[in-house]
TIMARTOR-62277 format. One record per residue: residue in one letter; x, z, y of N, C-alpha, C, CB in turn. Coordinates in steps of 0.2 Angstrom, whole numbers, padded with zeros to 4 digits, always signed. Glycine has a CB too. Example, Ala and Ser with C-alpha at 12.3 -4.5 7.8 and 13.67 -1.06 7.14 Angstrom:
% residues 2
A+0066+0039-0028+0062+0039-0022+0066+0039-0016+0057+0045-0022/S+0064+0035-0011+0068+0036-0005+0064+0039+0000+0070+0029-0003/
% end
This chain:
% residues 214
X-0009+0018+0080-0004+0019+0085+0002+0015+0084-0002+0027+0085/X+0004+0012+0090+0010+0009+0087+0016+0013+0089+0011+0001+0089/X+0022+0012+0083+0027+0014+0087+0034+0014+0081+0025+0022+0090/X+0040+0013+0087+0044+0006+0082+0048+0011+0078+0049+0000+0087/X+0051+0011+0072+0057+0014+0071+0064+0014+0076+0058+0011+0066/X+0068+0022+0075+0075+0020+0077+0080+0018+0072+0077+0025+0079/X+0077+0016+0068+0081+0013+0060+0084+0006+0061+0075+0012+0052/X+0089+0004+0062+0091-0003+0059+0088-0004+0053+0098-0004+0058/X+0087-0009+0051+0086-0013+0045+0094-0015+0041+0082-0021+0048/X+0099-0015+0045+0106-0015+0043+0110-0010+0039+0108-0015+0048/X+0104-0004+0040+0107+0002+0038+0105+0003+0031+0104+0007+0042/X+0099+0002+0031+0097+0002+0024+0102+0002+0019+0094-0005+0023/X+0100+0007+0012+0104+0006+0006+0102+0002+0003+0106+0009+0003/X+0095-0001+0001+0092-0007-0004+0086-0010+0001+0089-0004-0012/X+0088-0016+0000+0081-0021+0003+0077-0027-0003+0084-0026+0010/X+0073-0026-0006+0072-0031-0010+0065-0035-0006+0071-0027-0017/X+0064-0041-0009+0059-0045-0006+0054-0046-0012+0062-0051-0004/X+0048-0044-0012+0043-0044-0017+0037-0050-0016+0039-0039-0017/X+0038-0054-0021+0035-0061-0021+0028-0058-0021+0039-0066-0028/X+0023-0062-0018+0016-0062-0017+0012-0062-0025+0014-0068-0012/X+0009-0059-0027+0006-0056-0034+0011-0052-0039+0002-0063-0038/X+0018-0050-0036+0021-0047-0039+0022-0040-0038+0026-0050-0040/X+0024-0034-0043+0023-0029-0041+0031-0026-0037+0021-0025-0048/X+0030-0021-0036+0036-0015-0035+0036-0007-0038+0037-0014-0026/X+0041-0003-0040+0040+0001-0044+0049+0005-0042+0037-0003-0051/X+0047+0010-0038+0054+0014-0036+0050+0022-0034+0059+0010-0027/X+0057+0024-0038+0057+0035-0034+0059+0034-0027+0064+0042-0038/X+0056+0037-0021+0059+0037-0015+0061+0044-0017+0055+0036-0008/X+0066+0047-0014+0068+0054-0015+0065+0057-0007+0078+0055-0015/X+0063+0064-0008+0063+0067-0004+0066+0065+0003+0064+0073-0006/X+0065+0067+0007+0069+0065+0013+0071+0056+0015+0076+0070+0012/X+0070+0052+0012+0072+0046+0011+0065+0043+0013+0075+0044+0004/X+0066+0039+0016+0061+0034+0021+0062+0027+0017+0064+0032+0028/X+0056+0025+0016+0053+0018+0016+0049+0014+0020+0051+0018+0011/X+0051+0008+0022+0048+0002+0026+0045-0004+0022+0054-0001+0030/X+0040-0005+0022+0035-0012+0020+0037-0015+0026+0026-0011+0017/X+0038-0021+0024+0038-0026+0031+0034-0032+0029+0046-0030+0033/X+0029-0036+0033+0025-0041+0031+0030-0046+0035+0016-0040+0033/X+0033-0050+0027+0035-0057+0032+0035-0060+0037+0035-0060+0031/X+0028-0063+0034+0025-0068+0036+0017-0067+0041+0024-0072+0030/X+0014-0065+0039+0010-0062+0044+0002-0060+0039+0008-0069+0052/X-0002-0053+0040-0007-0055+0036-0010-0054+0029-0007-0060+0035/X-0004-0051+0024-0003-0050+0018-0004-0045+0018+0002-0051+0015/X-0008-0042+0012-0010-0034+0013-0004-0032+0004-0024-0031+0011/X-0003-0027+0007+0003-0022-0001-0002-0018-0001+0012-0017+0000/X-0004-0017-0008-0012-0012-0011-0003-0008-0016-0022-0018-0018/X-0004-0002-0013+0000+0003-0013-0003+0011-0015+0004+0003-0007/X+0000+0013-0022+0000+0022-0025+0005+0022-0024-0002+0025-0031/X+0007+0031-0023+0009+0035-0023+0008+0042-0028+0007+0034-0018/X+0014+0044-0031+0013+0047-0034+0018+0051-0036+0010+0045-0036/X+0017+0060-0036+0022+0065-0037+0026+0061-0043+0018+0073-0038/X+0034+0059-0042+0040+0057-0046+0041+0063-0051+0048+0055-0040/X+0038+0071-0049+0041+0075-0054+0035+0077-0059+0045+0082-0051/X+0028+0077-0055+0023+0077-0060+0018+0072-0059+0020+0082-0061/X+0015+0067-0061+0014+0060-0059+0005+0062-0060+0019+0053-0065/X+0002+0067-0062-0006+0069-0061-0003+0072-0054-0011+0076-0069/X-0002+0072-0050-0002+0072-0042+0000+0066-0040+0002+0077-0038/X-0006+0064-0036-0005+0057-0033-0010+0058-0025-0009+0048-0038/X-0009+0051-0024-0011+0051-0016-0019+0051-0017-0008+0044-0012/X-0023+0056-0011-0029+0055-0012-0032+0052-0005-0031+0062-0013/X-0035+0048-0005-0039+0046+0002-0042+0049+0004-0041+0041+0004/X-0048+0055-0001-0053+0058-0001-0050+0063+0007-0054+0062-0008/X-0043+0066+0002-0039+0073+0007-0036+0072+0014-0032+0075+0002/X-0033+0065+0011-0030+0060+0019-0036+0059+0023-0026+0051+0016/X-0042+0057+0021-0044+0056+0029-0047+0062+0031-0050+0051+0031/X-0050+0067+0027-0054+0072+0028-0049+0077+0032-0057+0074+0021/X-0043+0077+0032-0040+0081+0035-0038+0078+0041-0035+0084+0031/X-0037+0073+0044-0034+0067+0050-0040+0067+0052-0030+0059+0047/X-0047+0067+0052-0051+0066+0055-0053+0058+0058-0051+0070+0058/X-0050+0053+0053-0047+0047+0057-0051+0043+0048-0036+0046+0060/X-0052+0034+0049-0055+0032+0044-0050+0029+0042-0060+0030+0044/X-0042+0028+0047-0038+0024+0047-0031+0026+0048-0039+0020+0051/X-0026+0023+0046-0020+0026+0043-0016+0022+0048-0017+0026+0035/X-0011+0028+0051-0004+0023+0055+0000+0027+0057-0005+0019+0062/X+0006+0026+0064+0009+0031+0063+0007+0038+0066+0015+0029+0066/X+0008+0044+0060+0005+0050+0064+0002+0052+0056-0001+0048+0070/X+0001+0050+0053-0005+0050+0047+0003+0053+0043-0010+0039+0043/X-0001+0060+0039-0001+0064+0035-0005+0062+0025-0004+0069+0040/X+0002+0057+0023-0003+0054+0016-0004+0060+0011+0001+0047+0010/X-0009+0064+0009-0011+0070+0006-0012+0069-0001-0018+0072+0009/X-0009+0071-0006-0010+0073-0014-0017+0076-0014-0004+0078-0017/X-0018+0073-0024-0025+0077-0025-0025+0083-0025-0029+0077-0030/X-0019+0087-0024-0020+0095-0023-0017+0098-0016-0015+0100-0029/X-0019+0092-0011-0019+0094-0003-0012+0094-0001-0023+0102-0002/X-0007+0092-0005+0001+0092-0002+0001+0087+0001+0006+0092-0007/X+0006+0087+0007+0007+0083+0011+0013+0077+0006+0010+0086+0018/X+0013+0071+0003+0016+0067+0001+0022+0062+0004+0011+0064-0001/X+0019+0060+0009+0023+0056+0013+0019+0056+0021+0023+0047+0009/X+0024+0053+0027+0020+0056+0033+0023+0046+0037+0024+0066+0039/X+0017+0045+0041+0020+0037+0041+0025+0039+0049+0011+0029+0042/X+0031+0038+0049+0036+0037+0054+0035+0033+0058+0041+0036+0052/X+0032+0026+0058+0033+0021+0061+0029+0016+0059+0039+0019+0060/X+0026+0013+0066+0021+0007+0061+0021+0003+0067+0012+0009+0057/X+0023-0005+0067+0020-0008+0072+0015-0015+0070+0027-0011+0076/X+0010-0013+0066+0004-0015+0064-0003-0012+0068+0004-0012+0056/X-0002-0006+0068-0006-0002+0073-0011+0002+0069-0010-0006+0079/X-0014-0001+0063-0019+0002+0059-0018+0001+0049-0026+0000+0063/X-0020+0003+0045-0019+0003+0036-0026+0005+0036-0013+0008+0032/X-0029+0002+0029-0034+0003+0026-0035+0007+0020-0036-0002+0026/X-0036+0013+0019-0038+0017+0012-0046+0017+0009-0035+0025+0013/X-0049+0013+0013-0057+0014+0010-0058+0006+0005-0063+0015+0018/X-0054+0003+0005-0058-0005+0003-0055-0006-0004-0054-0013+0008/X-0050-0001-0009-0050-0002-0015-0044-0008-0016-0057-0003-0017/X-0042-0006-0021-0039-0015-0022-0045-0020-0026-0031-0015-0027/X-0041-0028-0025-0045-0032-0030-0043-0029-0036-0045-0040-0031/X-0049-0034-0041-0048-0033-0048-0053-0039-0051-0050-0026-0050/X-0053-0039-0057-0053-0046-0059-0061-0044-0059-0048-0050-0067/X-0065-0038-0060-0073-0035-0058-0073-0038-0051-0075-0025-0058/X-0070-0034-0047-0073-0037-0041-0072-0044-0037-0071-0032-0037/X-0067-0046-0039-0069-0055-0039-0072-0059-0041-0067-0059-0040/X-0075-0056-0048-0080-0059-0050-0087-0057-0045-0081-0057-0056/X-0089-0053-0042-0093-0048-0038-0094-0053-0030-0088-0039-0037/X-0088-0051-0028-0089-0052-0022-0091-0061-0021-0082-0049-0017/X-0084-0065-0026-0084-0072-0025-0087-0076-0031-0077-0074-0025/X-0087-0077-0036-0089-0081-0042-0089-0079-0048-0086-0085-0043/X-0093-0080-0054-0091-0079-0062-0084-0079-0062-0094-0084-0066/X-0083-0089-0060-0076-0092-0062-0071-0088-0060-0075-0100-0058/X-0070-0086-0052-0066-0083-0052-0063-0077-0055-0067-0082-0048/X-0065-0073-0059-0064-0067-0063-0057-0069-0066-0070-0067-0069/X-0054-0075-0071-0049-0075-0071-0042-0074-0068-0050-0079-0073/X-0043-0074-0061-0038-0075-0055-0035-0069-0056-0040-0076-0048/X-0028-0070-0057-0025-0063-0054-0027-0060-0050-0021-0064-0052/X-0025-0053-0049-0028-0048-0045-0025-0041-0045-0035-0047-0048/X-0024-0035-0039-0019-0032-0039-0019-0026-0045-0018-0030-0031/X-0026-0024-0048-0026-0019-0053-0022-0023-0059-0036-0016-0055/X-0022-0029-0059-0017-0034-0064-0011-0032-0063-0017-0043-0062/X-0008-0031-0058-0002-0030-0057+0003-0024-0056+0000-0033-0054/X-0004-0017-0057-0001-0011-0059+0001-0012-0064-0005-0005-0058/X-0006-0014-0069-0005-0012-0077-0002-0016-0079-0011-0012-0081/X+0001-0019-0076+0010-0025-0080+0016-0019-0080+0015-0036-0072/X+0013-0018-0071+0021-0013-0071+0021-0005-0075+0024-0010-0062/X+0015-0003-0074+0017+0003-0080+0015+0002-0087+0013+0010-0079/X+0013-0005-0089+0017-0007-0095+0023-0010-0098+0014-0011-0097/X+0025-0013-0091+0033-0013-0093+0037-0008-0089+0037-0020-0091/X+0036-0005-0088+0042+0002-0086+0038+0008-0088+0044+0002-0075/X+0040+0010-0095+0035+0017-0097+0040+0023-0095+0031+0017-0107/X+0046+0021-0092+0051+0026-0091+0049+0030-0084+0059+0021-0090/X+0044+0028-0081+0041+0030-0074+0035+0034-0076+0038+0025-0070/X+0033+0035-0083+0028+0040-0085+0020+0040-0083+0031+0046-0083/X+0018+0032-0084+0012+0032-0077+0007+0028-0086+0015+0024-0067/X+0001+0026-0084-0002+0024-0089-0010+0022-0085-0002+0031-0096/X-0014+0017-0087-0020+0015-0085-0024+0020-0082-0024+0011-0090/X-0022+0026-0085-0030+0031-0083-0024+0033-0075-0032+0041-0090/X-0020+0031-0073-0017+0037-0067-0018+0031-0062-0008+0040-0068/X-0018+0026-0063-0024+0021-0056-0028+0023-0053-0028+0016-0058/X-0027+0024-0047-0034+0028-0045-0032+0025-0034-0034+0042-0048/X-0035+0031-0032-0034+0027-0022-0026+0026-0020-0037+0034-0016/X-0030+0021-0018-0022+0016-0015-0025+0013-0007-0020+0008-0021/X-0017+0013-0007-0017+0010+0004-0018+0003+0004-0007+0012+0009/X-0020+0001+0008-0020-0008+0009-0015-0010+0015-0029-0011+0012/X-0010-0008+0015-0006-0007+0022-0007-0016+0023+0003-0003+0022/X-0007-0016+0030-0009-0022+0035-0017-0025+0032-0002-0030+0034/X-0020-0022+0030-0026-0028+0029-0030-0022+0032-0029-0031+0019/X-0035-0027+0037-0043-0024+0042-0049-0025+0038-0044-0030+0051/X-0051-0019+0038-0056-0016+0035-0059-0014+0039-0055-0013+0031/X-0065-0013+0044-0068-0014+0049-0073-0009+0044-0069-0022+0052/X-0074-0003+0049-0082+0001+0046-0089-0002+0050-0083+0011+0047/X-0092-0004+0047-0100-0005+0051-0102+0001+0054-0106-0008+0046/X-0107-0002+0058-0110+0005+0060-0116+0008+0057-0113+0004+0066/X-0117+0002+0053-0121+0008+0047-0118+0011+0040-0128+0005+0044/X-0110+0012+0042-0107+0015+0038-0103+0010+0032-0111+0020+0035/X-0103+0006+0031-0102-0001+0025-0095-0003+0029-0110-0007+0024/X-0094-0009+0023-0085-0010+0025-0085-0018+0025-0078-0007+0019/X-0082-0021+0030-0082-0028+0032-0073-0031+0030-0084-0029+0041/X-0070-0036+0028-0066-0038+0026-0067-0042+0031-0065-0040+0020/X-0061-0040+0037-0060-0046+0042-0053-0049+0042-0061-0044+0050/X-0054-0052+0047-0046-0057+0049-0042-0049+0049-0046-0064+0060/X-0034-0051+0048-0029-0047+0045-0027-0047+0053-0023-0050+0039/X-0025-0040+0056-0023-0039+0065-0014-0040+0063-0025-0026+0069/X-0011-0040+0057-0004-0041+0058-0002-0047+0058+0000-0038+0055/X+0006-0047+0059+0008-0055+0061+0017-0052+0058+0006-0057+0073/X+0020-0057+0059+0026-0062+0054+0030-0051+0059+0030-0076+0059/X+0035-0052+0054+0039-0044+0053+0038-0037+0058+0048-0045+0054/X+0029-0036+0056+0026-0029+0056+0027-0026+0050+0019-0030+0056/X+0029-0020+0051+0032-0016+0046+0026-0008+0048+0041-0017+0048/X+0027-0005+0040+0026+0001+0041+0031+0006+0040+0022+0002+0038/X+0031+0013+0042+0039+0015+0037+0036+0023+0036+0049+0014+0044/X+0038+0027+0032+0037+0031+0027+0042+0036+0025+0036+0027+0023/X+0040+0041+0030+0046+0047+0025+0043+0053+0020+0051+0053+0030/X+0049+0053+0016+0044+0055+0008+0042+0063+0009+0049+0055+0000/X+0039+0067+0007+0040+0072+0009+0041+0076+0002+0034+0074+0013/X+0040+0073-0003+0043+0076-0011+0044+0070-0014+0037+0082-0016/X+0047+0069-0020+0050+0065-0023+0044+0060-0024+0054+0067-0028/X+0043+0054-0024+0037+0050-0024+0041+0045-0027+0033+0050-0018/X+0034+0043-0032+0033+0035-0035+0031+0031-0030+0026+0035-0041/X+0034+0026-0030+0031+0020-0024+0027+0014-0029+0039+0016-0019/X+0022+0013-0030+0021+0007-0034+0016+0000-0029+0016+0010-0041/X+0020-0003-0029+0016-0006-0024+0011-0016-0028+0022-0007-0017/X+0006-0017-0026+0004-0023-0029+0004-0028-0022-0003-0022-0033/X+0008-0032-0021+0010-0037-0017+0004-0044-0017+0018-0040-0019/X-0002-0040-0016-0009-0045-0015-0008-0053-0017-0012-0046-0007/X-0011-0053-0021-0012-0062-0025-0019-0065-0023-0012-0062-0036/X-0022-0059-0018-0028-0062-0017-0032-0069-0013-0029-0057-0015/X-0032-0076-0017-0034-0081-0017-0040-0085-0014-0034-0081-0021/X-0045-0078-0012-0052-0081-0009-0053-0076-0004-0059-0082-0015/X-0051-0071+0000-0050-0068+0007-0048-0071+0011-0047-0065+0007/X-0051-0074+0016-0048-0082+0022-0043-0074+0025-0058-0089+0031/X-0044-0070+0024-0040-0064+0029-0032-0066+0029-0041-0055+0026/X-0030-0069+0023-0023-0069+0025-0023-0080+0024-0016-0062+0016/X-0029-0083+0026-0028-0088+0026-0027-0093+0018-0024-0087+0029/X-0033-0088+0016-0030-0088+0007-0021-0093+0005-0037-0094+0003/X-0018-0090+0010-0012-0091+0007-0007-0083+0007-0010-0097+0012/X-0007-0082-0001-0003-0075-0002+0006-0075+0000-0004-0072-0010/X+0010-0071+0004+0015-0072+0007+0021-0066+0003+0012-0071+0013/X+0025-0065+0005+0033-0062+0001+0030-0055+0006+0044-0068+0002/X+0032-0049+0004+0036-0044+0009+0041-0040+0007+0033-0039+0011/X+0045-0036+0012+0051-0033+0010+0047-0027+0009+0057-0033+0015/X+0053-0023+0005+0054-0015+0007+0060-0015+0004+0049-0009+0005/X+0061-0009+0010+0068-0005+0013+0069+0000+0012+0069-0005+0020/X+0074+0005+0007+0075+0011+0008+0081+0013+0012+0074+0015+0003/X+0079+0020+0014+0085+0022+0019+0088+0029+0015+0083+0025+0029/X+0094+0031+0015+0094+0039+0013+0091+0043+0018+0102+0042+0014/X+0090+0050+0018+0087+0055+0021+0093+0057+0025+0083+0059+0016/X+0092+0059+0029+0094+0059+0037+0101+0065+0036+0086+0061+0045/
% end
C-alpha cells in the first residue's frame, strides 16, 4: 500500500547516510519515527529490531505475518516481537511492498546460491557481527541474530510456495517510515550484496531519518 508521509525531511532531528555494506546501529525512542530512504533505486536494508530495554525481545516474522494475514510488509503492517508485542507499525511507505521471508546474505549462502569462490565476499550477517562487536554498549551478541526485514527488495512467493529473487519494484528516494511502539534497537545492514542483478549488482548509500515523537 502506498502512502506518503506528512513529515518533512526538514524536520528531522538526525539524518545520517549509510554507505552500502555498512552497518547502522541506533535506540529509536517510543513514540519517535524512523524513515529508511533508498537513494538511488533497488538497494535492499536487511534490518532487526529489537526491545532497547530487554534486547531477548526482538522482531518475529513468524508473529508479524501470522497475525497480518499478508506475506508482505507496508504501510499498515503491525512489526510483532517474539512475545507477540506490537514493536513498531510501518506509517508510511512509498515502495508499496518489504520482504521478511528471504533472510539476509551470508558468506553460507553465497556460497549456496552463487560459487565456492564467492564465500569470501562480504555479506549482511558480516555486518551485524562487526556492529555488535564494536558497540557492546547496545547489549546485543551473535546468538541474538535471528529475523530480519529486507525493506525494498522483491521476493516474489511461487505458487508452489518457494521464493524467487526478482528485479527490485523501488526506484531513486522511496522511503519507508516507522513509528516505534517501545523503545527499539534499530540495526540495520546496508546490502553489499555483489551477485543479485536485483539491485544491478551495483550496491547503493541510504538514509535514515529520525523524528521526535509527535
Amino acid at each position: 500500500m502506498i502512502r506518503n508521509s506528512e513529515l518533512s525531511i526538514d524536520t528531522a532531528k538526525q539524518r545520517d547516510i549509510v554507505a552500502a555494506g555498512d552497518y547502522y546501529i541506533y535506540v529509536v525512542k517510543k513514540g519517535e519515527r524512523v524513515r529508511i530512504t533508498d537513494l538511488e533505486g533497488n538497494q535492499a536494508a536487511d534490518t532487526l529490531f529489537f526491545n532497547a530495554d530487554n534486547p531477548e525481545e526482538r522482531y518475529s516474522a513468524m508473529d508479524t505475518l501470522r497475525e497480518q494475514g499478508n506475506a508482505y510488509l507496508t504501510a499498515g503492517s503491525v512489526l510483532l516481537s517474539n512475545l507477540n508485542q506490537p514493536m513498531l507499525s510501518i506509517v508510511a511507505d512509498t515502495c508499496g511492498r518489504h520482504d521478511t521471508l528471504g533472510g539476509a546474505c551470508s558468506t553460507e549462502s553465497n556460497t549456496v546460491r552463487y560459487a565456492p569462490e564467492k564465500r569470501c565476499m562480504h555479506a549482511c550477517r558480516d555486518s551485524w557481527l562487526l556492529a555488535v562487536s564494536e558497540r557492546p554498549e547496545f547489549g546485543l551478541s551473535k546468538r541474538d541474530i535471528g529475523h530480519n526485514i529486507n525493506f525494498f527488495m522483491n521476493v516474489p512467493v511461487t505458487d508452489e510456495g518457494g521464493l524467487t529473487f526478482a528485479d527490485g519494484i523501488s526506484a531513486p528516494g522511496k522511503y519507508v517510515e516507522l513509528e516505534a511502539n517501545m523503545n527499539v534497537i534499530v540495526l540495520v545492514s546496508n546490502c553489499p550484496q555483489l551477485n543479485n542483478p536485483c539491485n544491478a549488482y551495483n550496491p547503493t548509500p541510504i538514509e535514515i531519518a529520525i523524528w521526535d515523537a509527535a
